[in-house]
C-alpha positions in Angstrom: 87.0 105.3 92.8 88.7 104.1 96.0 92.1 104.8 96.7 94.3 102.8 99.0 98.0 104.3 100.4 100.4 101.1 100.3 99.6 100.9 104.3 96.1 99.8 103.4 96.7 97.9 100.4 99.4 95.7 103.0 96.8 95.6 105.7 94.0 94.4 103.4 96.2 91.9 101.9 97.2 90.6 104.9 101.0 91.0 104.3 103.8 92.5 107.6 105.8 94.5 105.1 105.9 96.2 102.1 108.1 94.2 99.7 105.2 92.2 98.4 103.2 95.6 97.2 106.5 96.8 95.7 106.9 93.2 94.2 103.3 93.8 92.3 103.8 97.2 91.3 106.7 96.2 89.8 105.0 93.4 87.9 102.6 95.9 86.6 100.2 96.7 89.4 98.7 100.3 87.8 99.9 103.0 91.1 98.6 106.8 91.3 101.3 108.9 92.5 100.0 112.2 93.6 103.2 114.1 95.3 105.4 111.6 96.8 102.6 109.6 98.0 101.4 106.6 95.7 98.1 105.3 96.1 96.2 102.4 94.7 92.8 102.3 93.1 90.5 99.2 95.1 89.2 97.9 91.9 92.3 98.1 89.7 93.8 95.8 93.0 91.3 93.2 92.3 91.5 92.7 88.8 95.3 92.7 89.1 94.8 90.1 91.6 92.1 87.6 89.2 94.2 88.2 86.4 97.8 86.7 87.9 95.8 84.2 89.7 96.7 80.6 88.3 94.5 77.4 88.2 96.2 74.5 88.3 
């Protein structure tokens, strides 16, 4: 298992702020909150990312 803070998760993604992330987590992107820090698992990013992806 291979968490990610939201810093990483933004970097890796390739976006300049934060909204995005906040925008999937919203939509049901699974976050680990240990404290006041949230983290996100690597693999659980993925397969939220295949399974919104549309083909049109």
């Amino acid at each position: 298992m291979e968490l990610m803070n939201l810093r990483q998760v933004r970097d890796l993604l390739g976006f300049k702020s934060y909204k995005p992330i906040h925008k999937l987590i919203e939509n049901g992107l699974p976050v680990v909150t240990i404290g006041k820090r949230q983290y996100i698992e690597k693999d659980e990013l993925q397969q939220f990312i295949k399974s919104q992806t549309q083909i049109k």
